[in-house]
CHARMM internal coordinates of N, CA and C (Angstrom, degrees):
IC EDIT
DIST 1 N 1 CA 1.4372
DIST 1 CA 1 C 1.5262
ANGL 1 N 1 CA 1 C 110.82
DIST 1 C 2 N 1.4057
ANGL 1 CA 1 C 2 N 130.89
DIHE 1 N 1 CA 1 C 2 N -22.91
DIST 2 N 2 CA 1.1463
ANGL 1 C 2 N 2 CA 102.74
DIHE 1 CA 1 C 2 N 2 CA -149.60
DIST 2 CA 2 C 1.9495
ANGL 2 N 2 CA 2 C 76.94
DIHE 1 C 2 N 2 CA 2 C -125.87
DIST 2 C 3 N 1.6429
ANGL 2 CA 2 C 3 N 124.58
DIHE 2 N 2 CA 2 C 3 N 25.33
DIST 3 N 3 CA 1.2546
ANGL 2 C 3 N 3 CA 130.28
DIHE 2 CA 2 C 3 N 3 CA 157.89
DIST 3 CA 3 C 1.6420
ANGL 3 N 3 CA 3 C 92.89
DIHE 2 C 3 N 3 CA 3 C -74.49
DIST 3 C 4 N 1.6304
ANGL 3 CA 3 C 4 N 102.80
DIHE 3 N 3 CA 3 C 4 N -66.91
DIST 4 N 4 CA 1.4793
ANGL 3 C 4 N 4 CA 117.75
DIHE 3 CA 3 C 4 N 4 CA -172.67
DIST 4 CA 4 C 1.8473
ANGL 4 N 4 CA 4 C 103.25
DIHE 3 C 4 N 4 CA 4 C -30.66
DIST 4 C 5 N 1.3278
ANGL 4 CA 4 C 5 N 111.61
DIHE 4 N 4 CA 4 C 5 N -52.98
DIST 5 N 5 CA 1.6632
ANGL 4 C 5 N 5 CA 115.28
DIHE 4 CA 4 C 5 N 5 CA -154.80
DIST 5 CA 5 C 1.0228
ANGL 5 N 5 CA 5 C 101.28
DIHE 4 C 5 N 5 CA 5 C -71.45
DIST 5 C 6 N 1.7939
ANGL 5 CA 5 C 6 N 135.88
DIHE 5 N 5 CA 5 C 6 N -44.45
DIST 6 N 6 CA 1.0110
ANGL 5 C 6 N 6 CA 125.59
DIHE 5 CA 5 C 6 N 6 CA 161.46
DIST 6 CA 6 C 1.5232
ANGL 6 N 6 CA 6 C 132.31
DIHE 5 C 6 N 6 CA 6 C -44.35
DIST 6 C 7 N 1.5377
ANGL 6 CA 6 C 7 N 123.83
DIHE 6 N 6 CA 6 C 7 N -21.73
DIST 7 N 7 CA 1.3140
ANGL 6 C 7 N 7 CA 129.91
DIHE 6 CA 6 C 7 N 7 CA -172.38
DIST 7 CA 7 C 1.5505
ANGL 7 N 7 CA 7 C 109.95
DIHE 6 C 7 N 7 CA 7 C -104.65
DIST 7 C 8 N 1.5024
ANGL 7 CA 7 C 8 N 113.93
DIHE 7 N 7 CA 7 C 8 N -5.40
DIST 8 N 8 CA 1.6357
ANGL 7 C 8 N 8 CA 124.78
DIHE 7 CA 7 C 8 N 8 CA 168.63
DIST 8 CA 8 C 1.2131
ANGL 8 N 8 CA 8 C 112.51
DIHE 7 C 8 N 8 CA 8 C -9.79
DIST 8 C 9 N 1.4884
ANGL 8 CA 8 C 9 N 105.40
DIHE 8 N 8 CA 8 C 9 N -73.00
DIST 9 N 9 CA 1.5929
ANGL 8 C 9 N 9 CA 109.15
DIHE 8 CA 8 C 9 N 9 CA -169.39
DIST 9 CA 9 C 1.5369
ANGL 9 N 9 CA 9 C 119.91
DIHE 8 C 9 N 9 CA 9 C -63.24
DIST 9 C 10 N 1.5062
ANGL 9 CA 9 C 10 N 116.70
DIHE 9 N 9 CA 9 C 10 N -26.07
DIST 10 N 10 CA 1.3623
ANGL 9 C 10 N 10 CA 106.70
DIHE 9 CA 9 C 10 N 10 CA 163.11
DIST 10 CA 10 C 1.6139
ANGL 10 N 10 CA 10 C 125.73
DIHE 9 C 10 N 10 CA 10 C -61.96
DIST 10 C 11 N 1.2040
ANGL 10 CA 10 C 11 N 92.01
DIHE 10 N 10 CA 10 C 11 N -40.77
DIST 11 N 11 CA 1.3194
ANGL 10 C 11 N 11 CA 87.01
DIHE 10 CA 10 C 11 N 11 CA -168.25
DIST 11 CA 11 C 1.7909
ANGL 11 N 11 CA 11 C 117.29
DIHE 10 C 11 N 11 CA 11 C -71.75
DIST 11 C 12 N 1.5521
ANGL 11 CA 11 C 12 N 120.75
DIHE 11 N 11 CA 11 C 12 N -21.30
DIST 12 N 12 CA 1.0885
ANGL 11 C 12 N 12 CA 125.96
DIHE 11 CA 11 C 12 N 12 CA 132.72
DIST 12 CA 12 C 1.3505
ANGL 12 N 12 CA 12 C 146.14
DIHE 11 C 12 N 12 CA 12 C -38.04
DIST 12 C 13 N 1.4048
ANGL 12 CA 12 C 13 N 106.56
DIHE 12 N 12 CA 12 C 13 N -36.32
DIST 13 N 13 CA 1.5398
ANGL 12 C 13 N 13 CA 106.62
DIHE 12 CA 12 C 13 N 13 CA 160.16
DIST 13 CA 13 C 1.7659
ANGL 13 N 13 CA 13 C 118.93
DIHE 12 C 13 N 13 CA 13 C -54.57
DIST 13 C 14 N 1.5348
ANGL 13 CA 13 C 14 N 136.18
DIHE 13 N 13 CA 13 C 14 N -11.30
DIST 14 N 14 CA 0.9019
ANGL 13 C 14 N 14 CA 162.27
DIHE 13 CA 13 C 14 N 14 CA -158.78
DIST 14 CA 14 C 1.4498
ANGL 14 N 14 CA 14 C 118.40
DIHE 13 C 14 N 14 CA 14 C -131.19
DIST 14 C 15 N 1.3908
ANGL 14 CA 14 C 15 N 119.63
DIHE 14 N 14 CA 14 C 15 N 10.73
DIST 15 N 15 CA 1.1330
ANGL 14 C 15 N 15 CA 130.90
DIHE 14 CA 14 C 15 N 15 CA -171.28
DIST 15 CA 15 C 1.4317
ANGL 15 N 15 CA 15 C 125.13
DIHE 14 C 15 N 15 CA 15 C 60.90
DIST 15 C 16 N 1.2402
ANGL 15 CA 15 C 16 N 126.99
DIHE 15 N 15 CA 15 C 16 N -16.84
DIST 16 N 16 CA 1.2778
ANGL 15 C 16 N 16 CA 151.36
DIHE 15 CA 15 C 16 N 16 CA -152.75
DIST 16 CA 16 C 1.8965
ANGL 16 N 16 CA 16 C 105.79
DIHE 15 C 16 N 16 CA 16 C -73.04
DIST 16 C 17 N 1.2746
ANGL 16 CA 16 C 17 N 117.28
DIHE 16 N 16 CA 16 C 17 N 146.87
DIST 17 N 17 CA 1.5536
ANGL 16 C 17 N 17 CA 110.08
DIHE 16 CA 16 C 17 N 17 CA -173.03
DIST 17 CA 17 C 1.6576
ANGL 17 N 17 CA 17 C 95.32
DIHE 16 C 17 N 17 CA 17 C -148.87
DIST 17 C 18 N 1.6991
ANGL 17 CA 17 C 18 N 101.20
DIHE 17 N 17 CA 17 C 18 N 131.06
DIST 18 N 18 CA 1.3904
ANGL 17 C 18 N 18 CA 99.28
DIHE 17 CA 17 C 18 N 18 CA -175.05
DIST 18 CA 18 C 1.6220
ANGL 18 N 18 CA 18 C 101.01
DIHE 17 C 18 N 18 CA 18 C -94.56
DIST 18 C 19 N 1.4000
ANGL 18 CA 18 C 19 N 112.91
DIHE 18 N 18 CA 18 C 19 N 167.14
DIST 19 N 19 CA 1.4526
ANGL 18 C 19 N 19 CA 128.59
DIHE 18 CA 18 C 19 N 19 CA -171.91
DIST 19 CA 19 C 1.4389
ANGL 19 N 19 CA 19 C 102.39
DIHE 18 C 19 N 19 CA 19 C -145.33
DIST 19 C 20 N 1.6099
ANGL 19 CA 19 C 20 N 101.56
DIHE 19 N 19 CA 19 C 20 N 116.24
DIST 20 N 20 CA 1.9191
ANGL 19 C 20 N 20 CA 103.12
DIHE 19 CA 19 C 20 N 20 CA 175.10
DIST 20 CA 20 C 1.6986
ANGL 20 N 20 CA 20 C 96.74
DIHE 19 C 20 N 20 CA 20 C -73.73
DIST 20 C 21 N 1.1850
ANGL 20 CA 20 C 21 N 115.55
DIHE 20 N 20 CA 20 C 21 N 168.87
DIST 21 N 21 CA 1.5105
ANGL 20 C 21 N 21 CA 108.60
DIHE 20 CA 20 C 21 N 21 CA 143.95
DIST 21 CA 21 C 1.9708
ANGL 21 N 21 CA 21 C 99.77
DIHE 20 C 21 N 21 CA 21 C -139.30
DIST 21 C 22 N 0.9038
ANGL 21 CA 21 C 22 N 93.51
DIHE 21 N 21 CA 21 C 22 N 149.68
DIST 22 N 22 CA 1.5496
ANGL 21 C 22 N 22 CA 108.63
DIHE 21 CA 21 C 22 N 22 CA 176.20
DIST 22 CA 22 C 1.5567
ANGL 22 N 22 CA 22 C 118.27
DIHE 21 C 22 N 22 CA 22 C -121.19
DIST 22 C 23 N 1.4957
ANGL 22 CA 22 C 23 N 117.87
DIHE 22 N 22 CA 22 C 23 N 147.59
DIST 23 N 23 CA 1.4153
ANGL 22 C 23 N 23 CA 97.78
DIHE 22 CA 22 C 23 N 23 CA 148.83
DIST 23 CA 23 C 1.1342
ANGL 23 N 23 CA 23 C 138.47
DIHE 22 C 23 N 23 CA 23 C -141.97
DIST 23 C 24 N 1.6576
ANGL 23 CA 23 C 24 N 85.45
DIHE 23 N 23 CA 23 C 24 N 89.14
DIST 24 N 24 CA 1.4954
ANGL 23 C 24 N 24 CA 124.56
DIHE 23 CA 23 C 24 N 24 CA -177.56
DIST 24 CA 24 C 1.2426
ANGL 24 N 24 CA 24 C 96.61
DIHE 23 C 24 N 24 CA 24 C -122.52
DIST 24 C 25 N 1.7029
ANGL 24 CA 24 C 25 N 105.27
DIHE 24 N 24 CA 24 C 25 N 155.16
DIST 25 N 25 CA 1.6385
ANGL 24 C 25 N 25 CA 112.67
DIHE 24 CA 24 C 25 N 25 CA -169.82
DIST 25 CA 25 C 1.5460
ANGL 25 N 25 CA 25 C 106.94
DIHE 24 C 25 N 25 CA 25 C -66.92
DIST 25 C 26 N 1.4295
ANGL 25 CA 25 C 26 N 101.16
DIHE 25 N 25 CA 25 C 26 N 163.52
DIST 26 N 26 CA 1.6713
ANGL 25 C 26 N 26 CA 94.33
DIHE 25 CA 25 C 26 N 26 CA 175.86
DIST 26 CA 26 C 1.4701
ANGL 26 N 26 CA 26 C 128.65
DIHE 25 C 26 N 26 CA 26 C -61.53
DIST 26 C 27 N 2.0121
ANGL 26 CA 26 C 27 N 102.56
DIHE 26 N 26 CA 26 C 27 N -28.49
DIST 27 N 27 CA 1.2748
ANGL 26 C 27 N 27 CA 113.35
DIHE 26 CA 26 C 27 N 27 CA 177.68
DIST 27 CA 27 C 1.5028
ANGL 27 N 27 CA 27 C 111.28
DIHE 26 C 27 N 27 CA 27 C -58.66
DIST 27 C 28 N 1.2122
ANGL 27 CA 27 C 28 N 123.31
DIHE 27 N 27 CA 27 C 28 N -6.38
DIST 28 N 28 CA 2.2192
ANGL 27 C 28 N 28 CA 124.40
DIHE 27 CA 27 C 28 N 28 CA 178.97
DIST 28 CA 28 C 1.4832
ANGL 28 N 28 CA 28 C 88.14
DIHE 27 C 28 N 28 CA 28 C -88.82
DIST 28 C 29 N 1.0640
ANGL 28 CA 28 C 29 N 129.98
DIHE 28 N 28 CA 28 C 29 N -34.82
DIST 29 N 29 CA 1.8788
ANGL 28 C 29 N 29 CA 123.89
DIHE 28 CA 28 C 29 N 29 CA -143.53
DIST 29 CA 29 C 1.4369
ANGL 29 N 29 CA 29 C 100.77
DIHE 28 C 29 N 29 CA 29 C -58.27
DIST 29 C 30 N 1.3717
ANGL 29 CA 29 C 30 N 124.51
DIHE 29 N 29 CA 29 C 30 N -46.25
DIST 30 N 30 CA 1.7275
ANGL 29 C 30 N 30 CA 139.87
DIHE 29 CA 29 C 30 N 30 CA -155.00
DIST 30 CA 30 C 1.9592
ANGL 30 N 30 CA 30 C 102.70
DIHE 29 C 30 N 30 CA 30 C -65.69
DIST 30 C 31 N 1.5407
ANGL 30 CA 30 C 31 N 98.24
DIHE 30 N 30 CA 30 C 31 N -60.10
DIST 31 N 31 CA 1.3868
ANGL 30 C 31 N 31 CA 115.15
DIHE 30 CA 30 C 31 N 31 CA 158.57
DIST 31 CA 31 C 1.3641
ANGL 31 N 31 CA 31 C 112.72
DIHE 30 C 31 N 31 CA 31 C -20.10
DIST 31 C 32 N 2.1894
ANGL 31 CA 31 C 32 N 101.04
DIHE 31 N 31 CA 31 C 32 N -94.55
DIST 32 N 32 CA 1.2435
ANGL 31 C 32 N 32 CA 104.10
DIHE 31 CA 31 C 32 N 32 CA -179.03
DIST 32 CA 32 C 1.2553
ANGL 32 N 32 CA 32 C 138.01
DIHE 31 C 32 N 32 CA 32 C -60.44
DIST 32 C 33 N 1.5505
ANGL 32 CA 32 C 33 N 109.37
DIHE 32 N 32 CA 32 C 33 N 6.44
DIST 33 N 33 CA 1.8286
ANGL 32 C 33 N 33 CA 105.38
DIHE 32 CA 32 C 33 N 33 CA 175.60
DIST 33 CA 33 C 1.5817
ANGL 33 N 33 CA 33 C 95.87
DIHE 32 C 33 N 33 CA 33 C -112.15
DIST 33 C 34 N 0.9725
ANGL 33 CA 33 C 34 N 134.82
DIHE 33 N 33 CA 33 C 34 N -15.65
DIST 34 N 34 CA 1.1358
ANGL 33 C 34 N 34 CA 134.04
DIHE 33 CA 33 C 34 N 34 CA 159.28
DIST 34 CA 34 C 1.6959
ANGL 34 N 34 CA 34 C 117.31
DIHE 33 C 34 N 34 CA 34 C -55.91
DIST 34 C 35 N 1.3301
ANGL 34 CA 34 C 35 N 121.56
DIHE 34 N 34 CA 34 C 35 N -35.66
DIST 35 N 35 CA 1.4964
ANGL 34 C 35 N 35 CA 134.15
DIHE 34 CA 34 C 35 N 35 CA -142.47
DIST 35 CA 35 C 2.3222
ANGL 35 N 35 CA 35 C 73.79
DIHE 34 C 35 N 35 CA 35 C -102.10
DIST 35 C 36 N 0.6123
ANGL 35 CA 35 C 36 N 103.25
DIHE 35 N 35 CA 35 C 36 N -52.60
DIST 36 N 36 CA 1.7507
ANGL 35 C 36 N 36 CA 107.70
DIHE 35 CA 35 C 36 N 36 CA -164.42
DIST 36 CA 36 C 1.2520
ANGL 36 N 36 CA 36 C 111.63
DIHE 35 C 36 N 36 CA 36 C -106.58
DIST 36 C 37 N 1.6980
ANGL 36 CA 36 C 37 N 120.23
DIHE 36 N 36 CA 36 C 37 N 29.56
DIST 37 N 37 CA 1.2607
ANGL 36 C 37 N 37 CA 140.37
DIHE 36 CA 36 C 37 N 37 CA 163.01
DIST 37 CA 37 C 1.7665
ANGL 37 N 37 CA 37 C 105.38
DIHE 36 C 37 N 37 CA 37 C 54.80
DIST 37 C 38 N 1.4524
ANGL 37 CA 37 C 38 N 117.72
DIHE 37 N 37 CA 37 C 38 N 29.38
DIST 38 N 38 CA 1.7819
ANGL 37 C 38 N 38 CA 96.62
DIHE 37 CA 37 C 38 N 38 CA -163.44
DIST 38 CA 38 C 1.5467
ANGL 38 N 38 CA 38 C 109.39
DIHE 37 C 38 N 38 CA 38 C -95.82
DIST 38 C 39 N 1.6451
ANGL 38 CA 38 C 39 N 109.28
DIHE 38 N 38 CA 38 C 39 N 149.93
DIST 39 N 39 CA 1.4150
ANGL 38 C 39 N 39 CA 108.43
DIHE 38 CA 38 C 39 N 39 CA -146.51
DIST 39 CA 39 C 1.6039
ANGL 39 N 39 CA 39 C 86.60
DIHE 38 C 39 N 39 CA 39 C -121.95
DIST 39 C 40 N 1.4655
ANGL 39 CA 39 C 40 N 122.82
DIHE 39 N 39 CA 39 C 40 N 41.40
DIST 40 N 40 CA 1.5518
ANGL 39 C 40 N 40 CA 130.35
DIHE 39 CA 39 C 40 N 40 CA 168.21
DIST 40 CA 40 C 1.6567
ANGL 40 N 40 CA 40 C 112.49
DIHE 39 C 40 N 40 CA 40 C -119.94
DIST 40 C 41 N 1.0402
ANGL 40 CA 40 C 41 N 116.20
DIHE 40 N 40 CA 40 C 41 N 147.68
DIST 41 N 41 CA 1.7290
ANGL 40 C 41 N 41 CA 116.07
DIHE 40 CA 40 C 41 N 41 CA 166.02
DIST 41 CA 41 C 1.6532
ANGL 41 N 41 CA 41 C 103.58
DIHE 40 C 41 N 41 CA 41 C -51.90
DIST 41 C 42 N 1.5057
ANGL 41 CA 41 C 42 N 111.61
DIHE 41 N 41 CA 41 C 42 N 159.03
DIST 42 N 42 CA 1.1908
ANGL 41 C 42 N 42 CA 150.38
DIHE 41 CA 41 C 42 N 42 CA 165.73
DIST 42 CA 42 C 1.3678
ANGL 42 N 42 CA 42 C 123.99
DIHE 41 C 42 N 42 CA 42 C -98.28
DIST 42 C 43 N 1.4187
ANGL 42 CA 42 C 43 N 121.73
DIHE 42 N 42 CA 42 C 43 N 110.35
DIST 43 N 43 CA 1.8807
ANGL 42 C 43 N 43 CA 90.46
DIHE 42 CA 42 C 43 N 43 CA -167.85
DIST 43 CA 43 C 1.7342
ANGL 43 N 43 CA 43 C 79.55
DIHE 42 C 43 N 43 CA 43 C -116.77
DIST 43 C 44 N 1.3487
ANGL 43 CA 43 C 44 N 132.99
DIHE 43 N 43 CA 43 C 44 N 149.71
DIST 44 N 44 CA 1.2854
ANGL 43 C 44 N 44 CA 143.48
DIHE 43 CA 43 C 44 N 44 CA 162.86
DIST 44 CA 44 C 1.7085
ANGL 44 N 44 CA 44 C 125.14
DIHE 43 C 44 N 44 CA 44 C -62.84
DIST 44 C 45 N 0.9989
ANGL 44 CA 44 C 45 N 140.57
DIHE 44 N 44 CA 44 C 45 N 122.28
DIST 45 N 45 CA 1.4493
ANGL 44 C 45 N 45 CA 121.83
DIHE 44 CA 44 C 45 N 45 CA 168.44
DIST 45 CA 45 C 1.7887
ANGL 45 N 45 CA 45 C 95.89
DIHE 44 C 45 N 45 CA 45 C -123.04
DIST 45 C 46 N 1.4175
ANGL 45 CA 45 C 46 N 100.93
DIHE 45 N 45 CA 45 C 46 N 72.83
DIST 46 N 46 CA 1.3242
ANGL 45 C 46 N 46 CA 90.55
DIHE 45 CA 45 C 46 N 46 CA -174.44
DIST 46 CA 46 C 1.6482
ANGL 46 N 46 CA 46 C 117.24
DIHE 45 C 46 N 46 CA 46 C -93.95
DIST 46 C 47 N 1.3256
ANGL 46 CA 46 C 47 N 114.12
DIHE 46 N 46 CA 46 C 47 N -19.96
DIST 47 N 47 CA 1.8608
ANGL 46 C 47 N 47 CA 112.15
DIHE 46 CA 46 C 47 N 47 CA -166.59
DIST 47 CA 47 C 1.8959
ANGL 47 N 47 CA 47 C 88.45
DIHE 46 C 47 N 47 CA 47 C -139.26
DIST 47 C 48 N 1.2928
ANGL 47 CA 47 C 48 N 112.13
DIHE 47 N 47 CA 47 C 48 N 135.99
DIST 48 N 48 CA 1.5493
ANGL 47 C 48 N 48 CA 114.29
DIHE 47 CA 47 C 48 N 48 CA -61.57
DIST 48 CA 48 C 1.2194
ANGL 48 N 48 CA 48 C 139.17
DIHE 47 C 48 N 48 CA 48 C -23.22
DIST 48 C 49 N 1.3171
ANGL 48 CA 48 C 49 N 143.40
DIHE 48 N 48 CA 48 C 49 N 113.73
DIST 49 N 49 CA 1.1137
ANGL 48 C 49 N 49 CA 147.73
DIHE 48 CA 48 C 49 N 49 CA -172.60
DIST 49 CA 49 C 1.5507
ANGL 49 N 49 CA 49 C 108.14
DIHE 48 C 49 N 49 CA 49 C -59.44
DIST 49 C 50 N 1.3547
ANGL 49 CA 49 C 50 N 100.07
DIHE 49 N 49 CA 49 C 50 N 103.39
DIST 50 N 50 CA 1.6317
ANGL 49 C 50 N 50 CA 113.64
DIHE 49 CA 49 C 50 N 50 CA -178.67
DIST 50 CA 50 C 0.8733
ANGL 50 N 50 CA 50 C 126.53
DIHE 49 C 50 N 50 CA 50 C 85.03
DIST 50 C 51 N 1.9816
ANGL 50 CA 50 C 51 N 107.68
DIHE 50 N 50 CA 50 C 51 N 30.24
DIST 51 N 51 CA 1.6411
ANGL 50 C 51 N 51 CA 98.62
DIHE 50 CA 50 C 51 N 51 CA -174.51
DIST 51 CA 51 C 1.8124
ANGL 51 N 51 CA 51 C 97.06
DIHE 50 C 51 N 51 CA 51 C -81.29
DIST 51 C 52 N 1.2297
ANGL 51 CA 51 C 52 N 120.93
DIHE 51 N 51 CA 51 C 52 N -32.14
DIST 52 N 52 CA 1.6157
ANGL 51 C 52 N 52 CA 114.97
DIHE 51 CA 51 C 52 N 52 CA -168.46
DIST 52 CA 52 C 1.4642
ANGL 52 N 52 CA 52 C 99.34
DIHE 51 C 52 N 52 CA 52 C -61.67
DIST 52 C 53 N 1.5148
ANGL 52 CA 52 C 53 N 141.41
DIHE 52 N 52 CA 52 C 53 N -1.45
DIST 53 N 53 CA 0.9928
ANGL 52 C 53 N 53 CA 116.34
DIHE 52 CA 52 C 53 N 53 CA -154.67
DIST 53 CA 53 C 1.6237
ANGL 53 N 53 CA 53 C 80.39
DIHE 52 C 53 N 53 CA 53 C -105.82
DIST 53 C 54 N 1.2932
ANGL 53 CA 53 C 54 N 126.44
DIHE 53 N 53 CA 53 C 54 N -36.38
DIST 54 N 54 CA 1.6058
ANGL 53 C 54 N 54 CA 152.54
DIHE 53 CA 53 C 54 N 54 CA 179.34
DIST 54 CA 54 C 1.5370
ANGL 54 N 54 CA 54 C 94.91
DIHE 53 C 54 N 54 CA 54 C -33.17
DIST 54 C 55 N 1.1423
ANGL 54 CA 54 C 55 N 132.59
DIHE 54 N 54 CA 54 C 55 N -76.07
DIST 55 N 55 CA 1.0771
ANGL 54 C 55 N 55 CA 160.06
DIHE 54 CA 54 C 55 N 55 CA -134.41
DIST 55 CA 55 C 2.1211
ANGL 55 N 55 CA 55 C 101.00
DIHE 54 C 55 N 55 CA 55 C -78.98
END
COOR INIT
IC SEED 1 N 1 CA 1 C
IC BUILD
């Protein structure tokens, strides 16, 4: 994640927008993007835990 955050702006030059997903509740997300400076949304896949990854 924090290869990705460093490369933000490229991938913006391209319109392009990265999205973590975790599955951890949303209430951790604020923390952990705070803690590793990342300047992208967080989307949760927490209950079922890992169904977006399933899919």
């Amino acid at each position: 994640m924090t290869l990705y955050n460093e490369l933000l702006s490229e991938f913006h030059k391209y319109n392009a927008e990265i999205l973590g997903i975790s599955v951890d509740g949303v209430w951790r997300h604020p923390a952990f993007a705070r803690d590793r400076h990342l300047h992208f949304p967080l989307l949760a896949d927490f209950e079922p835990k890992g169904a977006v990854q399933d899919e």
